[in-house]
N, C-alpha and C positions, 0 to 999 in steps of 0.2 A: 836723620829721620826721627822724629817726636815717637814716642812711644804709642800715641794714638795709632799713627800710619803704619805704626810695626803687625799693630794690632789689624790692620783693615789688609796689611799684608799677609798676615796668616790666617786671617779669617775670610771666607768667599760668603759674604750678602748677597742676597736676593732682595731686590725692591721690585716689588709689582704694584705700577699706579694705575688707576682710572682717573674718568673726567673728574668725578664728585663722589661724596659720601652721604646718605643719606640718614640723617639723624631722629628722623619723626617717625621709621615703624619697619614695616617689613617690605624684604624685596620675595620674587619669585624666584626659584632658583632651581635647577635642570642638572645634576654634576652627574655621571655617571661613575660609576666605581673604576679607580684609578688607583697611579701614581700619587703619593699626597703632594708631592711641586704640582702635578699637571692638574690637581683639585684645587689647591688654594689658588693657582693662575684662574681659572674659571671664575671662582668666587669671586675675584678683584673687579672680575668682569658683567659679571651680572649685576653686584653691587655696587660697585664705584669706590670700593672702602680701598686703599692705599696699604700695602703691607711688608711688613719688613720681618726679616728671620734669615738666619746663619743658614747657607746653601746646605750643608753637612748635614744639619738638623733633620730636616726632611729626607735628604738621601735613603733609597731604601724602603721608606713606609709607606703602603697603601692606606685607600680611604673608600669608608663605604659609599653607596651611592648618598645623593641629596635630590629629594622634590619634594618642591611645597614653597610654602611662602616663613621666614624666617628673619630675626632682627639675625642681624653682621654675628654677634656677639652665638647666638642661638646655633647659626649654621656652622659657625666656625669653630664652635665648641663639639660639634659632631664630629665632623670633618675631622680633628685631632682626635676623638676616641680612641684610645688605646695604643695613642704613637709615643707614650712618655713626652709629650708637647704642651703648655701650659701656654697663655694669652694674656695681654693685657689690651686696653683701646685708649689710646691718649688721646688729649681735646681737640685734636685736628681731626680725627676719626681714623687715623692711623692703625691698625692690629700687627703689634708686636709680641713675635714667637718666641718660646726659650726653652728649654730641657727644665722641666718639673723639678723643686730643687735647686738649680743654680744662684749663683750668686745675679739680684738684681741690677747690678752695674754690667753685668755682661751684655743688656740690652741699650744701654745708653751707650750710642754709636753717633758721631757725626751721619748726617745724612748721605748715603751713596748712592746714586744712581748705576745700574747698569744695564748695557741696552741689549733688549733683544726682541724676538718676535710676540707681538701682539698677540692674545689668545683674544677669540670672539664667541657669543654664544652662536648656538646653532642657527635663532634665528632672527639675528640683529641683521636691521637691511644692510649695513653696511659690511657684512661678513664676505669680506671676497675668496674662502677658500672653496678650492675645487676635491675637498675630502672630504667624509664623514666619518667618524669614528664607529659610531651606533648606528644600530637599522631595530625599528621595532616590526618590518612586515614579516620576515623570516619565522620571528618565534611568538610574536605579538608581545612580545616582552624589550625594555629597554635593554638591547646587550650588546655588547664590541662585537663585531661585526669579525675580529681577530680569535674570539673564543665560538663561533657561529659555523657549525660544521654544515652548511649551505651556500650554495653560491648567490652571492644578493649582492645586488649594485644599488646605490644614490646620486643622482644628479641632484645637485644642490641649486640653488636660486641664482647663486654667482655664476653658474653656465648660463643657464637662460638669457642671466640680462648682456654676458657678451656677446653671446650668441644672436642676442635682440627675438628669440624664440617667440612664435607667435599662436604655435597649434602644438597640441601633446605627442603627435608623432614627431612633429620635428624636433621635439625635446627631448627625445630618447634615440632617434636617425645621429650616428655616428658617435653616439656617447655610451655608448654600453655594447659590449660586442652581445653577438648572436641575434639580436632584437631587432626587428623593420618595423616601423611605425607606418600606417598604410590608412589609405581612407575605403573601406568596403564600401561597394553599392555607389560610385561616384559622389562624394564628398558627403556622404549621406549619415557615417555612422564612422570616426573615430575605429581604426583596429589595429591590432600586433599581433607580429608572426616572429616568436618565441624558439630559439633551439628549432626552427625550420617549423612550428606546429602554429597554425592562426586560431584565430578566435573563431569564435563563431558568427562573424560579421554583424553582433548586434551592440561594437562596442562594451568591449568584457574588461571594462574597469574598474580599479576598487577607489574608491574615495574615503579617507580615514579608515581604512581597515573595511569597510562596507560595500558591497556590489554596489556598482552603479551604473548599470548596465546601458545602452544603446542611447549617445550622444554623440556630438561635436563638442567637446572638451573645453573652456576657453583656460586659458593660462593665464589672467590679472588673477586669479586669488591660489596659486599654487606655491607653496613654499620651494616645495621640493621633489624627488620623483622616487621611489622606492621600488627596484625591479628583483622579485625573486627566482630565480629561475628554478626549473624542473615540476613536479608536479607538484598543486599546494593546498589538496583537498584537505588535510588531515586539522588545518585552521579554517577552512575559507569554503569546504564544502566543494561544491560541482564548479569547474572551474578548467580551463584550458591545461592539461598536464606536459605543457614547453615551459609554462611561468604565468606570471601573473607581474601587470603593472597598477602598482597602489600610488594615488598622485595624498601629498600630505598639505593642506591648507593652510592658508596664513592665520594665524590666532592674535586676539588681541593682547597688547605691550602692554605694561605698567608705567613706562616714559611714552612721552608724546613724538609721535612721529608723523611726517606728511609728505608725500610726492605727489608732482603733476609732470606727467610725461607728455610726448606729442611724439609721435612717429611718422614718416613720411616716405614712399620710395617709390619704385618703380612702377608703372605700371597700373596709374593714380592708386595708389595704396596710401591707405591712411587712417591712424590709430591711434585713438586718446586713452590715458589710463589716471586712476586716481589711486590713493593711498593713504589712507588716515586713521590714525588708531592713536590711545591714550586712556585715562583714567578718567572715568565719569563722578565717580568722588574724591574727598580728599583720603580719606583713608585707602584708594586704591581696591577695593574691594567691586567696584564696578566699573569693568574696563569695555571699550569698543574698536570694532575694527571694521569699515566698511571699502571694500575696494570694487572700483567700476570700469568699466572699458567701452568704448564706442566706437567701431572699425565700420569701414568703407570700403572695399578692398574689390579690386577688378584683379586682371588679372591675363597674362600674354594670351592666354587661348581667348579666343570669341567669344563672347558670350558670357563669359566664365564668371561669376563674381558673388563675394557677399556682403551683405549691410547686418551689423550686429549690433543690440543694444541690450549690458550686461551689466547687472550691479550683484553685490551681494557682503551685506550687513552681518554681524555679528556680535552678540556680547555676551561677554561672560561674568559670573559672579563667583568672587572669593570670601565668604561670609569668617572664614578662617583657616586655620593651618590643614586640616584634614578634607574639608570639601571643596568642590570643583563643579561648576557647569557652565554646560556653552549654549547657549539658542542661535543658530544659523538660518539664515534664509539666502537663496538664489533666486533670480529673474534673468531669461536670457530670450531674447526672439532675433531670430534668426531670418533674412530674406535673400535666400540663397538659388545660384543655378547650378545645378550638380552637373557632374562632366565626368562622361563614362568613356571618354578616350578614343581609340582609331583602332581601326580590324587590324588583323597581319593579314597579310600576303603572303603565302610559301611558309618559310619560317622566322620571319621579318616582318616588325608595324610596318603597316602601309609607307611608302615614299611619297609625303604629304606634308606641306610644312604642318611644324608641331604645333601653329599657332590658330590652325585652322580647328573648328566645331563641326561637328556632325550631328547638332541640336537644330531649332530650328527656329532661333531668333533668340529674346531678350525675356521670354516666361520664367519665373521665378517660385520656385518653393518656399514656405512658411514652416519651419520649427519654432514653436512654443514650449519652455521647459519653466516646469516653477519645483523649487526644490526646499523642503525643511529640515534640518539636523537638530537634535538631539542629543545633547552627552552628559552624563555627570560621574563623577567619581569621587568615592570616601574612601580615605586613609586611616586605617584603624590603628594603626601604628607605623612606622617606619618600614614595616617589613611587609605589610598585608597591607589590601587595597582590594575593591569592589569598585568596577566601569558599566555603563552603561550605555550602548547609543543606538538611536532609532533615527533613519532615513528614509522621508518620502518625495515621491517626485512624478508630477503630473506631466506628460513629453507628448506634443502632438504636431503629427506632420500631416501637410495640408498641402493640395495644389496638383498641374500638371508637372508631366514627367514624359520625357521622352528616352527609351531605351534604341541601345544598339542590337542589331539581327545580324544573320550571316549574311557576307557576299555575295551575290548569284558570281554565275560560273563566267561571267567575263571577268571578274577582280573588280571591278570600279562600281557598279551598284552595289549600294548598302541597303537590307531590307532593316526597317525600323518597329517599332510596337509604343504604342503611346499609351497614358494612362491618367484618370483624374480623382481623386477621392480623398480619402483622409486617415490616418494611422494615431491613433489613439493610445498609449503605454502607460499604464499606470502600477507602480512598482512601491514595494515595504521590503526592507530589510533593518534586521536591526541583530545586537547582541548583549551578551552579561558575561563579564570574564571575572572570576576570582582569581588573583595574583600575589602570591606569598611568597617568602624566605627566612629560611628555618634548616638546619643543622642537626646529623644524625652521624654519631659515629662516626667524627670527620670529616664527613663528606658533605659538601653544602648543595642546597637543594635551591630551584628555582620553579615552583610549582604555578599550573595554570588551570584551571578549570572554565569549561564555559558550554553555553548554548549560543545558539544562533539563528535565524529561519530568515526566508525571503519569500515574498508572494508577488506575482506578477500577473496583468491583462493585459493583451491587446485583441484590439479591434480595428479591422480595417476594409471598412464598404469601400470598394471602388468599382470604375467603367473602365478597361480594358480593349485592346483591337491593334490589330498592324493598322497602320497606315503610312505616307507617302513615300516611297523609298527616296535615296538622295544620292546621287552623284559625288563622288568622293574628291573627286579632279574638280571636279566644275560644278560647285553643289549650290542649288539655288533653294531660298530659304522661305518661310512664311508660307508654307505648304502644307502645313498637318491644322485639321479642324476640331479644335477641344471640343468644339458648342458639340460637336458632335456626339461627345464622350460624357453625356447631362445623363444617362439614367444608370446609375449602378446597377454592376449584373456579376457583381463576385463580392464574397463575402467572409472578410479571413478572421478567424476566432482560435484564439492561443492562451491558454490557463496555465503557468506552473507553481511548485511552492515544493522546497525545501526546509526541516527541518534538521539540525544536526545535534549531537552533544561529542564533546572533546578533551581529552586530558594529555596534558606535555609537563613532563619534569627535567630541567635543563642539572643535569648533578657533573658537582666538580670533586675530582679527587687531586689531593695533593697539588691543588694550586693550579698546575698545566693540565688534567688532564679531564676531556669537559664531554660528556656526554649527553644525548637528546634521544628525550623517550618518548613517541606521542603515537595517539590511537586518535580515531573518528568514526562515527556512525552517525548513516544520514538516512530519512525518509523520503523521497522522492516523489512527484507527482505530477508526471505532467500529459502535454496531449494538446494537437493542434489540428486544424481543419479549415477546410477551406469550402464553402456551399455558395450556390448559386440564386439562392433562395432569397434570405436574410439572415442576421447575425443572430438572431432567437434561431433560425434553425440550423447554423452552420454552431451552435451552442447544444444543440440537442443532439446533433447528428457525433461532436467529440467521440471518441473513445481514450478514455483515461489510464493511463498507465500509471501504476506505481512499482517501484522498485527500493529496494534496499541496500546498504552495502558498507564496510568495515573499510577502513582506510586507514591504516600506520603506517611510519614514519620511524627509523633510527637514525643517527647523526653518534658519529666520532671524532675529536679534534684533541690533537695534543700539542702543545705550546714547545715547540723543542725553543725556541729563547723567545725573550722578549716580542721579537722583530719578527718571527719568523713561527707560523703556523701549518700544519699538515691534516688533511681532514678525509673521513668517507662516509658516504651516507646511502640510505636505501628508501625509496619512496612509492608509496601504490594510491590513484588517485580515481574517484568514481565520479563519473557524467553520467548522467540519464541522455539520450538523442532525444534532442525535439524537435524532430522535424516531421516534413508530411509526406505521405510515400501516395500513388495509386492504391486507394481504397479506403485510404484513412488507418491502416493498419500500423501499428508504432513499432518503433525498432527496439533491440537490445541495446542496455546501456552501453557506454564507453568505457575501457580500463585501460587506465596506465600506469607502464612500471617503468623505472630510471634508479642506476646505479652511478653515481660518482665518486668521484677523487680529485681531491685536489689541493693546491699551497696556497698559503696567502703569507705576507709579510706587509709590515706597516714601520714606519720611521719612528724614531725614537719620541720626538713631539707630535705623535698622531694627525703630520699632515699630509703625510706620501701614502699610498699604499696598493697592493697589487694582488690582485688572484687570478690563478691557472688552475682552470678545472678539466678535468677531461671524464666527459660521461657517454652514457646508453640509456637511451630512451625509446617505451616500445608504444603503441597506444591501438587498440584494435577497436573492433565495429566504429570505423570511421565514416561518415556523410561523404557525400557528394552525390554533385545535379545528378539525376537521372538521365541519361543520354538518348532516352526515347521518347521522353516528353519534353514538347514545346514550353512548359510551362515553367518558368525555372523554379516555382517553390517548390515541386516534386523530386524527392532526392530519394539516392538508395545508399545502401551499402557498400563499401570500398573495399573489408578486409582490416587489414592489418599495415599500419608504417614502422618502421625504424631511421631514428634518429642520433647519429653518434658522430660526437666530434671535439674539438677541442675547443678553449675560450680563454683569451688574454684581456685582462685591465689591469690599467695602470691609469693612475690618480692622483693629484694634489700639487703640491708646493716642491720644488726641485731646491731651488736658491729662494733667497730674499727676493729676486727680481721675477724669477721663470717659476708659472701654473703650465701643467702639462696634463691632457687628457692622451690614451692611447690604448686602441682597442684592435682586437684580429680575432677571426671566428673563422676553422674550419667547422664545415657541418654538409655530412652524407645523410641525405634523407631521403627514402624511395617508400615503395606500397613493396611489403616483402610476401603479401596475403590479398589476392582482390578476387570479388563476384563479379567482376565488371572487366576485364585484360587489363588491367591495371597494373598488373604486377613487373618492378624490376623500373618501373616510371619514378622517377623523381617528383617533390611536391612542387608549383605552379608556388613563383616568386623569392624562390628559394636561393640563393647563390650556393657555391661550399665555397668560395673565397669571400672575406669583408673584413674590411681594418680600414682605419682611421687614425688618424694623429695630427691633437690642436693644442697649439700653446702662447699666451702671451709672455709679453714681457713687460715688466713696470719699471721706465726708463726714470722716474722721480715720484715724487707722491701724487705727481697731477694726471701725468703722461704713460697711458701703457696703447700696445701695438699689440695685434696676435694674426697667427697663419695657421693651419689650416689644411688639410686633404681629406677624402672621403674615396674608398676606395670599394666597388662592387663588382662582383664577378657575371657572367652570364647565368640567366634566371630561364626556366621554363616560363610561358605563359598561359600555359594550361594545363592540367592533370593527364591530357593524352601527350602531352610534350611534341605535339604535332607542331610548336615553334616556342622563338625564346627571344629575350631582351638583352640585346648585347649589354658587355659588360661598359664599365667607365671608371675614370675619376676625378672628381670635381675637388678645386680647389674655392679656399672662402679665405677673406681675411677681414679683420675689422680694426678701428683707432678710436680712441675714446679720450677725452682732456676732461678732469674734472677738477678746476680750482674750486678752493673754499670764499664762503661770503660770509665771511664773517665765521659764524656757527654752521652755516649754509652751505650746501654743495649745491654746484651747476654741473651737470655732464653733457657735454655736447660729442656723439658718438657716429660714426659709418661705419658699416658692416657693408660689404660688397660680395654676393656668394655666386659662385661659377667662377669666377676672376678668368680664367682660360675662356667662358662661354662652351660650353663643351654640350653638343645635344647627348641625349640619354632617355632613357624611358624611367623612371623611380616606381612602378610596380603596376601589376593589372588588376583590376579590381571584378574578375569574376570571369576569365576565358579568356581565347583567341584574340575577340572580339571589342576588347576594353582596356587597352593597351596605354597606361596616362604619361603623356612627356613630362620629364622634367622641366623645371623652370630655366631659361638661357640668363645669360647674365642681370643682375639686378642690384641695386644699390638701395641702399634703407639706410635714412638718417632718424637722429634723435636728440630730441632736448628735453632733458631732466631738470628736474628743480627737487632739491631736498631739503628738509627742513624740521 
C-alpha cells in the first residue's frame, strides 16, 4: 500500500458534488441552522460548487442559518464561522476544507469519491423526499420542526405528484392524521375538519402565511402544504381552533426550469399543466415563474363536472443581498355543477346507486377569482429582517343552483329548493413581521414582532323558492324552471375586519432546551344580514358587533438527543361568530383552549421523522343551523365541544429504495354544553378511527411502484347523529417510469385509486340530507416532460 492509500486509509473524505459551479456571481441559498456536514451538503446543492474536506473535520460542529443571495466563497465563509475551519477554491471551482493552521499538503488528496444520499433543496422539482425538516407556519419563523413544541405537519410536492393530486383536500385526505379535507356547500367552497373541529364552510385557508378565505383551491402553483394543528390565533388572529391549513406557493428559480404535463383518466377527466421559471437577466436579479392548468373534468355521478381555466405569473426581484420582492397574480374561472349528495334513509344514505344526481340536468355555476400578492423583505443583517405582504382577491359566484330538502314520509320523494343570483367576496389581508436574533445571558433568542388585519364583503342578491320535488328511484329530470327565479327577492350583506398585534420569542437554553412565548390581541368587527329589500337596505338594516380578546400561547420542548424530541404546550384561541340568527341579533365570540404533549424524533440526515401527540381541545359558543328555521343561513348556538385524542405521523425516506407516509388519529369529539339537545352527540363527519399508510419503492433510477390504504371509521351525518356513513377502506396504487433524454426527463405515470372499487361515502356536506359518495374505482394516467 503507497503511502497516499495509507493516508486515504486513515483519513475518511467527504466529496459532495453537483451538476456545475457557477463562476460569474451569486446563487440564492435557504440553509437552515444545522449540523455543519448537513450545511455544507445543502450548499453543494443550491450551488453546484463540488466540495471536499476530511469527514472528522466537520464532525461535531454546527452552523448558523444562511438566506440570501451569496458568491460560493461568501456563504461558505459563513457557514465555517467559528468551526476552526479555513477554505480554499481551486480553478475547477472545487472548495477545499482544512483545520486553520495546518499544514497545506494535507489538502492535496488524490480525488475520492464516495457515495451516498443526494441532499436537494426544499424546492428543486426534482426533490423526491417525502420529509421536511423546517415548517415556517407554526412560529412564522424558519425553525426545525424537531425544536417546534407544536404539532405541525408538511406535505411536500413529492406526494402530490405521486399521488397525481388534483384538489387541496385530497392533498391533505390520508396524509396527515386527524385532518379531512371536504368540499362544504357541494363542491362550492374548499374545507377541513381539523382534530374533529371544521371550518367555517367558507374555505378557511391560508396562502403564504395570509387568509385566504372561501375557494376551490387549485393545486398547479402549490409547492407544498403546511398543517398546524390546535388552535393558531395567537399568529393568524380568528381562525378555526382544530388547526389551520397554510398551502406555500411555487417561487420563482435562479436556474431555468420547464414542465408540460397532460393528465388523463377515468371518467373523461382531463388536465394540462405548465411550469416555467428562470432568470429574466443575466445577473439573475430578475427571476419568473408562471405556472397554468386547464381541466375538464366530469365525473361518475351525473351531471357532475368542471371546466377550469387557471394561470398564475410571478416575478421577483433581487436588486441585492438584503432585499426581496415578489409580485404575484392569479386568474382562475371556474364552470362547475356542485353536487350535494343523496338523503339517508333511517340511519343509512339512500339505497341508490352512487352514480345517480338528484340535480336536475347539465346547469352549471360560474366562479370567477382574480387574485394579487405582494411581498418584500430587507435584511438588515444576518440576524434581523423586516416582511411585508399584502393579498387581494376579487371571487364571484354566479348562476343557478339546486339544493336538497327533506324526504316526505314515504322515503322516496325528495323535496328540493332552487335558487339564482350571484355572490360577490371581496377580501384584503395583509402583514409586517420584524424577525431577529440576538443573545442574552446564554440564552439565544428568536424574536418576532408583528401586525396583521383582514377586511372582507360580500354581497349576495338572489331569487329563492322550492320547487319540483324528484323521485329518488325513478327521478325524471328537466323539471325545475330558472326563468322563473328572474326577480331577486333576498338580499345577503356580510362586513368583517380584523385587526391584531403579536409578539413570540422562541428562547433556547443550553442548546436542547427550547422554549415559546407568545401573546395576541385582536379587534374584531363584524355582523351579517340578510333583507328582503335590497343590499342598501340589508346594509343599513346590519348590526355591527365588535369584540376584543387576548390570546397566548406557551410551548416547551427539550431535545433529550439528537433524534429524539419531547414537548408540551398550551394554547387560547378567539373567533368572533358571524353568523345570522332570527332577528339579525349577533352572537358571543368563540373560545378555544387545547392542551398538548407530545414526541417527535427525526433520522440522523433529516429524512425520516415522526410525531405522537396527544391533546384536549375545548371550544365553546359554537354555530349551528338553527333547527326551526327553513332557512339554513339562520343558525344558533350549540354550547360547548370537546375534542381529545391521540395523533401519529410518520414521514420520509426508510432505505435508499422505500418513501413511507403513515398516519392514525384517534379523536372523541362530542357537544359536552348545548342550547339546542345537543349534548353527549358527536360532531357530523367525524370518525375516532383513521390511519393510512403509503409507500413507494424505487426499483432503479427510472422505475419506482407505490401502494397504498386509507382507512375511515363510521362518521355521524348530522349533529342530531339521527344517522351515519359507514366506515371503509380504500386501497390506491400508482407506477411511474422516468428515463432521462438527455438533460431531460419524460415520466410516463398510473395511479389507480379504489384498486378493490370499494363504495363509501367520503363525507356530508351540511346534514342528513347531503350524503357525497366516494369515487369507485378510477385510473388517471400521465405524461410529463421536463426540461
Amino acid at each position: 500500500m503507497t503511502f497516499m492509500m495509507k493516508r486515504l486509509a486513515a483519513v475518511a473524505v467527504a466529496l459532495i458534488s453537483a451538476p456545475a459551479y457557477a463562476e460569474d456571481g451569486k446563487h440564492h441559498f435557504n440553509i437552515p441552522a444545522q449540523s455543519l456536514a448537513s450545511a455544507l451538503q445543502q450548499l453543494a446543492n443550491q450551488s453546484g460548487a463540488a466540495m471536499l474536506y476530511a469527514e472528522q473535520s466537520a464532525a461535531g460542529k454546527t452552523s448558523p442559518a444562511l438566506s440570501g443571495d451569496y458568491t460560493v466563497a461568501e456563504a461558505v465563509r459563513k457557514l465555517l464561522a467559528g468551526s476552526g475551519l479555513t477554505f480554499s477554491i481551486n480553478a475547477d471551482g472545487t472548495v477545499t476544507l482544512k483545520p486553520a493552521g495546518s499544514d497545506s499538503g494535507a489538502s492535496m488528496l488524490n480525488a475520492v469519491t464516495v457515495v451516498g444520499k443526494a441532499a436537494y433543496d426544499a424546492t428543486d422539482p426534482y426533490n423526491p423526499d417525502y420529509n421536511r425538516p423546517n415548517d415556517t407556519t407554526a412560529t412564522k419563523t424558519d425553525t426545525p420542526i424537531m425544536e417546534t413544541p407544536i404539532s405541525v405537519q408538511v406535505v411536500p410536492k413529492a406526494v402530490l405528484a405521486d399521488k397525481q393530486v388534483m384538489t387541496l383536500p385530497d392533498a391533505v385526505n390520508g396524509h396527515v392524521s386527524g385532518v379531512l379535507g371536504r368540499t362544504g356547500g357541494g363542491f362550492l367552497y374548499d374545507n377541513f375538519i381539523i382534530r374533529g373541529l371544521a371550518g367555517s364552510g367558507f374555505g378557511d385557508a391560508y396562502r403564504n402565511g395570509l387568509f385566504n378565505r372561501q375557494d376551490i383551491y387549485d393545486i398547479a402553483n402549490i409547492e407544498q402544504i403546511e398543517i398546524l394543528k390546535g388552535p393558531a390565533a395567537v399568529l393568524y388572529g380568528r381562525i378555526e381552533p382544530g388547526g389551520l391549513v397554510n398551502y406555500v406557493t411555487k417561487k420563482p428559480r435562479d436556474t431555468p426550469y420547464y414542465s408540460l404535463q397532460q393528465q388523463f383518466g377515468s371518467y373523461d377527466q382531463y388536465r394540462t399543466l405548465v411550469d416555467a421559471t428562470g432568470p429574466i437577466d443575466d445577473n439573475k436579479t430578475l427571476l419568473y415563474r408562471v405556472n397554468g392548468s386547464y381541466t375538464d373534468n366530469q365525473s361518475f355521478r351525473e351531471f357532475v363536472g368542471n371546466e377550469r381555466f387557471f394561470v398564475a405569473p410571478v416575478v421577483t426581484w433581487r436588486p441585492n443581498e438584503k432585499f426581496e420582492t415578489n409580485l404575484e397574480l392569479e386568474y382562475k374561472h371556474d364552470n362547475f355543477n356542485a353536487d350535494f349528495g343523496i338523503p339517508a334513509i333511517g340511519d343509512r344514505p339512500a339505497p341508490i346507486p352512487i352514480t345517480r344526481s338528484l340535480k336536475d340536468g347539465f346547469q352549471r355555476q360560474t366562479v370567477e377569482s382574480t387574485l394579487v400578492g405582494f411581498d418584500w423583505t430587507y435584511h438588515f443583517n444576518d440576524d434581523w429582517k423586516i416582511t411585508q405582504r399584502y393579498l387581494f382577491k376579487d371571487w364571484s359566484l354566479s348562476g343557478p343552483a339546486i339544493f336538497n330538502g327533506g324526504l316526505q314520509a314515504n322515503n322516496r320523494i325528495l323535496n328540493r329548493s332552487a335558487s339564482v343570483g350571484v355572490q360577490d367576496v371581496m377580501t384584503h389581508s395583509g402583514n409586517i413581521d420584524l424577525n431577529g436574533k440576538f443573545e442574552i445571558l446564554g440564552s439565544k433568542h428568536n424574536l418576532l414582532v408583528g401586525v396583521d388585519g383582514f377586511h372582507a364583503t360580500t354581497e349576495a342578491p338572489s331569487a329563492n323558492g322550492s320547487t319540483a320535488s324528484i323521485d329518488i328511484y325513478n327521478p325524471v329530470y328537466g323539471r325545475v324552471d330558472f326563468a322563473a327565479l328572474s326577480t331577486y327577492d333576498r338580499f345577503f350583506y356580510r362586513s368583517e375586519s380584523w385587526v391584531g398585534a403579536y409578539a413570540q420569542d422562541q428562547i433556547t437554553l443550553f442548546d436542547k432546551l427550547h422554549i415559546l412565548l407568545g401573546g395576541r390581541y385582536d379587534n374584531v368587527t363584524t355582523g351579517a344580514i340578510a333583507s328582503t329589500a335590497s343590499i342598501d337596505a340589508a346594509k343599513a338594516a346590519r348590526v355591527e358587533r365588535e369584540d376584543n380578546a387576548f390570546s397566548p400561547r406557551t410551548g416547551i420542548l427539550y431535545q433529550v438527543q439528537d433524534w429524539l424530541s419531547v414537548y408540551g404546550s398550551y394554547t387560547k384561541s378567539f373567533s368572533s361568530n358571524n353568523g345570522v340568527s332570527v332577528g339579525g341579533t349577533s352572537f358571543e365570540p368563540q373560545i378555544g383552549k387545547q392542551y398538548e404533549i407530545g414526541l417527535k424524533t427525526e433520522s440522523q440526515d433529516k429524512r425520516f421523522s415522526s410525531t405522537l401527540a396527544f391533546f384536549h381541545l375545548t371550544k365553546s359558543n359554537l354555530l349551528t343551523d338553527d333547527p326551526n328555521q327553513a332557512n339554513p343561513d339562520y343558525q344558533i348556538l350549540a354550547g360547548k365541544i370537546r375534542s381529545k385524542g391521540i395523533e401519529l405521523d410518520l414521514a420520509g425516506q426508510i432505505t435508499d429504495q422505500l418513501h413511507l407516509l403513515g398516519t392514525y388519529a384517534y379523536t372523541q369529539v362530542n357537544y359536552v354544553q348545548s342550547f339546542s339537545g345537543l349534548r353527549g352527540n358527536r360532531l357530523e363527519n367525524v370518525p375516532e378511527h383513521q390511519g393510512s399508510l403509503w409507500g413507494t419503492w424505487q426499483f432503479n433510477d427510472a422505475f419506482k411502484a407505490g401502494l397504498g390504504a386509507v382507512a375511515i371509521g363510521s362518521r355521524p351525518c348530522d349533529t342530531a347523529n339521527t344517522c351515519s356513513l359507514p366506515g371503509y377502506a380504500r386501497l390506491d396504487a400508482m407506477a411511474a417510469y422516468s428515463p432521462r433524454i438527455g438533460q431531460h426527463r419524460l415520466t410516463l405515470q398510473l395511479n389507480i385509486n379504489n384498486l378493490l372499487d370499494k363504495d363509501y361515502y367520503a363525507n356530508t356536506s351540511g346534514g342528513r340530507n347531503t350524503s357525497i359518495p366516494g369515487s369507485p374505482i378510477s385510473v388517471l394516467g400521465s405524461l410529463k416532460y421536463e426540461f
